[in-house]
C-alpha positions in Angstrom: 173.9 -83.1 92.8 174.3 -80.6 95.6 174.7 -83.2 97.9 176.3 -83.1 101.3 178.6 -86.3 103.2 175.9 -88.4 102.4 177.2 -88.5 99.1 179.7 -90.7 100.1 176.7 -93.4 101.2 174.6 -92.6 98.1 177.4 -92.9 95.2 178.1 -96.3 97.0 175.0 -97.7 96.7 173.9 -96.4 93.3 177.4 -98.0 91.8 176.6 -101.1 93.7 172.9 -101.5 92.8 174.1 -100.8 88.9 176.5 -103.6 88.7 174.1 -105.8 90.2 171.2 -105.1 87.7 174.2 -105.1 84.6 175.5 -108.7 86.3 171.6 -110.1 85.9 171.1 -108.4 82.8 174.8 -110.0 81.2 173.8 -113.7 82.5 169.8 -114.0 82.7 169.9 -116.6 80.4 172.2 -118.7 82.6 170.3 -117.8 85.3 167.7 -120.4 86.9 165.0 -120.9 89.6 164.5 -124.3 91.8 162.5 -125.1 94.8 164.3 -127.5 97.6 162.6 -128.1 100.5 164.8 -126.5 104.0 165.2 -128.7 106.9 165.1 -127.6 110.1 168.4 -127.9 110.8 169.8 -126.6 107.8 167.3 -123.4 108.8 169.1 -123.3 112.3 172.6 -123.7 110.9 172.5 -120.5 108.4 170.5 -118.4 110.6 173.2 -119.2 113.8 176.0 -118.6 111.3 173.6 -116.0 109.2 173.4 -114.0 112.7 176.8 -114.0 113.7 178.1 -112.8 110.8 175.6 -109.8 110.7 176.6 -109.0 114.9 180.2 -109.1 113.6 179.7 -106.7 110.8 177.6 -104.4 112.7 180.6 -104.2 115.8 183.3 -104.0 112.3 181.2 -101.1 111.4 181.3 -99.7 115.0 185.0 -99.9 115.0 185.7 -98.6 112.3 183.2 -95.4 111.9 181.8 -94.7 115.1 185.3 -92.7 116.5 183.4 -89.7 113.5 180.4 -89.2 115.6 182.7 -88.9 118.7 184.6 -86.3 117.1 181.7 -84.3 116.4 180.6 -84.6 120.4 183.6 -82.9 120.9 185.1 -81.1 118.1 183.6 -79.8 114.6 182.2 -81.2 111.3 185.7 -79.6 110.2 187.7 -82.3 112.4 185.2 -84.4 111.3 185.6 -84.5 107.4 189.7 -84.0 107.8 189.7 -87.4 109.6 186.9 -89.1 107.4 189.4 -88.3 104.7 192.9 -89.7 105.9 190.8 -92.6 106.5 189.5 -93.3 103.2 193.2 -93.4 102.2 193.7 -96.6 103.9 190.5 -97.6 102.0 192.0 -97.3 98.9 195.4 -98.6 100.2 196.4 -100.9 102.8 192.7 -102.0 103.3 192.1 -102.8 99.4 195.5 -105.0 99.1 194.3 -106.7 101.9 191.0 -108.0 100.4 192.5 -108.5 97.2 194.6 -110.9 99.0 192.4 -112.4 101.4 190.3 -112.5 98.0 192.8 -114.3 96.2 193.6 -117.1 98.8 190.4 -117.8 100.3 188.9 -120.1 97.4 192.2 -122.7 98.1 192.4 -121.7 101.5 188.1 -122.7 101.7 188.9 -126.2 100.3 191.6 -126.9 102.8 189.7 -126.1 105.5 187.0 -127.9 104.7 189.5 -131.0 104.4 191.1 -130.5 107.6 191.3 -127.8 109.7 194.8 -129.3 111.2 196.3 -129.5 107.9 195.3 -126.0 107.0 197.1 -124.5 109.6 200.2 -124.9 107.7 198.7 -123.5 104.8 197.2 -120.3 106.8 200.7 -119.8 108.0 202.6 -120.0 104.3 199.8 -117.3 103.6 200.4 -115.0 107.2 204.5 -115.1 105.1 203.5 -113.8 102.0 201.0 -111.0 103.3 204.1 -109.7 105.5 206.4 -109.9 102.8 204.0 -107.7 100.5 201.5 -105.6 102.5 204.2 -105.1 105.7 206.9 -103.1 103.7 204.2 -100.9 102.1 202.4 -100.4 104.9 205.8 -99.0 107.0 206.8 -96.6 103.5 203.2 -95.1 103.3 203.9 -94.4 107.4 206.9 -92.8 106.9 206.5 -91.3 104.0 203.1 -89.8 105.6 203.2 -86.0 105.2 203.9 -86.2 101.0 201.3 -88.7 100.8 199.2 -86.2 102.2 200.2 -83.7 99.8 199.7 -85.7 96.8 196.4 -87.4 98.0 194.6 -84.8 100.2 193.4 -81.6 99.5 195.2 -78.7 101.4 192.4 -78.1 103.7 192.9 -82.0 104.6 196.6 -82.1 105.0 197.3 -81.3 108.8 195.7 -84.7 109.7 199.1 -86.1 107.5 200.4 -87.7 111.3 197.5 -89.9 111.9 198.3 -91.6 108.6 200.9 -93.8 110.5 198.1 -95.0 112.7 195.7 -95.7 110.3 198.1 -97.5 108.0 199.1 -99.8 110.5 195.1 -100.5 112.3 194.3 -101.3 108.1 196.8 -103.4 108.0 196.5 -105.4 111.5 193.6 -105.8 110.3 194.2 -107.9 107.5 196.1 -110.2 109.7 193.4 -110.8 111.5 191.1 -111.4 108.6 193.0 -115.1 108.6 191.9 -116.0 112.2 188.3 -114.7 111.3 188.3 -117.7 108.4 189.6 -119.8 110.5 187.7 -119.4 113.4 184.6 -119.6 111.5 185.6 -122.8 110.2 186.2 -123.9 113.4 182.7 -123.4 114.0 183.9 -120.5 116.7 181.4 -118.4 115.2 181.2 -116.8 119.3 184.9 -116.1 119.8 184.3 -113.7 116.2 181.3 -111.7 117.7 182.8 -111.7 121.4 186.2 -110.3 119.8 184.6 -107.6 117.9 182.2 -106.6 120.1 184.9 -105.7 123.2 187.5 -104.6 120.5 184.2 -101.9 119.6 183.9 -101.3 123.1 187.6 -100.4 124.1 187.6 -98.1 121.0 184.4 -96.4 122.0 185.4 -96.0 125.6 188.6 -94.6 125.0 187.2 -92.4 122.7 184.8 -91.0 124.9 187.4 -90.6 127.4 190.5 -89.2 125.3 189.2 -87.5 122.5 188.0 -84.4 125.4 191.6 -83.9 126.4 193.6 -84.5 123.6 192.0 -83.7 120.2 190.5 -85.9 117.1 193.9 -87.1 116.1 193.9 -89.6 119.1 190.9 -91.7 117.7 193.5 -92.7 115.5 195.7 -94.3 118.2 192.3 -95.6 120.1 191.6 -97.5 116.4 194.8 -99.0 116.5 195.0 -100.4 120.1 191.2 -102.0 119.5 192.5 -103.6 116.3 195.9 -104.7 118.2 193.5 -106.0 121.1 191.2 -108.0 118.2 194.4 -109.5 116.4 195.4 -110.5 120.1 191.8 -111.8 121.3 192.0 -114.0 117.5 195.4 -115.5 117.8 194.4 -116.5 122.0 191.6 -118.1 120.6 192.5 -119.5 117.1 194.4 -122.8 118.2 197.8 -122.2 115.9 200.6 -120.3 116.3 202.8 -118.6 113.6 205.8 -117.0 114.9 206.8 -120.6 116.9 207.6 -121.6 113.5 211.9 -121.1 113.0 211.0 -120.2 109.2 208.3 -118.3 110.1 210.2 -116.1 112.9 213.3 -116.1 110.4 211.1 -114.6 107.7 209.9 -112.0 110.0 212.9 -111.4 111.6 214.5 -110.1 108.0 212.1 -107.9 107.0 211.5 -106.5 110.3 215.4 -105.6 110.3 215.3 -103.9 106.8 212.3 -102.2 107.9 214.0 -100.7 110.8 217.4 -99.7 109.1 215.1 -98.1 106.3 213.0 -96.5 109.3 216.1 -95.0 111.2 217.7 -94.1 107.9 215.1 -91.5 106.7 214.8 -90.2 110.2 218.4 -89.9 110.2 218.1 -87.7 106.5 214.8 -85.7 107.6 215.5 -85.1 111.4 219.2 -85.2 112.3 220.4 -83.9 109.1 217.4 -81.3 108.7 216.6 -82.4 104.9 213.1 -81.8 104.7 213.0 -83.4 101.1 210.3 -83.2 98.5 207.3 -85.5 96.7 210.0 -86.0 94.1 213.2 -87.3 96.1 210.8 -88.6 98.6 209.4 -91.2 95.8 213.6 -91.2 94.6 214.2 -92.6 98.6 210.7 -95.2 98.5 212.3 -96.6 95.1 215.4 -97.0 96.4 214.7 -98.6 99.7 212.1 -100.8 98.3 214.9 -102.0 95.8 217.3 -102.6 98.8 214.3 -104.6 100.5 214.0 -106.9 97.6 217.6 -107.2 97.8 218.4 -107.9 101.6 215.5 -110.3 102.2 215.6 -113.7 101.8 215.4 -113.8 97.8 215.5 -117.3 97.2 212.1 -117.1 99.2 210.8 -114.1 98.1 211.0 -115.2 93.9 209.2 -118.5 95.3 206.5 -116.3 97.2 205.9 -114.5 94.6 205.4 -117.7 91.9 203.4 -119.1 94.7 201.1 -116.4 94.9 200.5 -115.7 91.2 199.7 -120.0 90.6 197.4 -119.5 93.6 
């Protein structure tokens, strides 16, 4: 319809506006009004919580798109759009498994909370496992493997921004992790800690925009979006009361898929950089099958086929 970025905004809320009127339409006859008279301090407990929530989005939001208008301070619309486009990978990647995981846990994960928050801990942390053990390896291939991802997902006027992908991968999926302190921290009625955290982790990403992005180039607001996500996991796990790595099965779990990660790592740099095979989209997909076939074979399988059971009754 001729038109420009905004598109991007527009086809977002026309799909979303649609499904809404088609979800009223399917189920007006289940749906039914009521009058129940508010009390003050149920009024003051959903706007405190209402209000926070809305801060934290609007500093999530900040992180996440204001490095684009910096860019455009400083470099072109061309920059601009080539960034805005490696981005939206992660969208459709790391950041979508995420909340489809987050989105699958959080009903159980809600009712143990409300329980006891102690108890839950244990739970949070059985979850923390199997988001590593699915999202992490992934997350590392779609890193390495960044320049054919480019040229399979990007069109060829969007390819040189192929080595921010690493970057971006990673900041999506930090912050998942840090999606399970936001729950819990909210349930711990530590509805300050989340708008505090987002609002500096906004601030470090803005600064060092406005500082790096002049002598380096866009590509760096890649690495500023990382370190303010690593800085928000950090601020979380200071302030969320549990620990997950303390844990001997939790370090052990990490500590195998971390190593296979690594080998894997070292191993294609060892093909593409030492050897000088520069290898294809079709032997690079060969080398992702195979290595994610050795990862389900060198970690801990007796865990793994229970994580995956687990996950699937959840």
């Amino acid at each position: 319809m001729n038109y420009r970025i905004e598109a991007l905004l527009t086809s977002n809320i026309i799909v979303n506006l649609s499904l809404l009127i088609g979800l009223v339409l399917f189920s007006i006859n289940k749906i039914g009004f009521s009058y129940k008279k508010l009390y003050k301090n149920e009024i003051k407990e959903f706007l405190t919580y209402g209000l926070a929530s809305v801060i934290a989005k609007i500093g999530l939001l900040l992180l996440t798109f204001s490095d684009r208008y910096i860019i455009k301070l400083f470099d072109s619309y061309d920059h601009v759009g080539i960034y805005n486009q490696v981005y939206n990978l992660s969208q459709i990647s790391i950041v979508t498994l995420a909340t489809v995981f987050i989105s699958a846990i959080t009903p159980k994960l809600n009712r143990s909370l409300e329980e006891s928050l102690q108890r839950s801990k244990k739970l949070i942390r059985k979850y923390i496992s199997l988001y590593l053990i699915y999202l992490l390896p992934i997350t590392v291939y779609l890193s390495i493997f960044a320049r054919q991802v480019a040229f399979v997902l990007l069109g060829k006027e969007f390819r040189e921004g192929y080595t921010i992908i690493p970057y971006v991968m990673i900041s999506a999926f930090i912050f998942g992790l840090t999606m399970f302190s936001d729950i819990y921290l909210k349930f711990s009625n530590k509805l300050k800690k989340i708008v505090v955290g987002v609002i500096l982790a906004s601030l470090i990403n803005i600064i060092l925009n406005l500082i790096l992005i002049p002598v380096f180039d866009y590509k760096i607001a890649a690495f500023t979006t990382f370190v303010s996500y690593v800085f928000l996991y950090l601020y979380y796990i200071a302030n969320n009361g549990f620990s997950y790595l303390k844990y001997k099965r939790n370090s052990s779990i990490v500590t195998q898929i971390v190593l296979v990660l690594v080998i894997q790592i070292l191993l294609d740099q060892f093909i593409r950089r030492l050897l000088g095979y520069d290898m294809n989209v079709v032997l690079t997909i060969i080398e992702g099958l195979i290595f994610f076939t050795l990862y389900l074979i060198f970690i801990n399988r007796k865990y793994f086929k229970k994580a995956i059971f687990k996950f699937i009754n959840i």
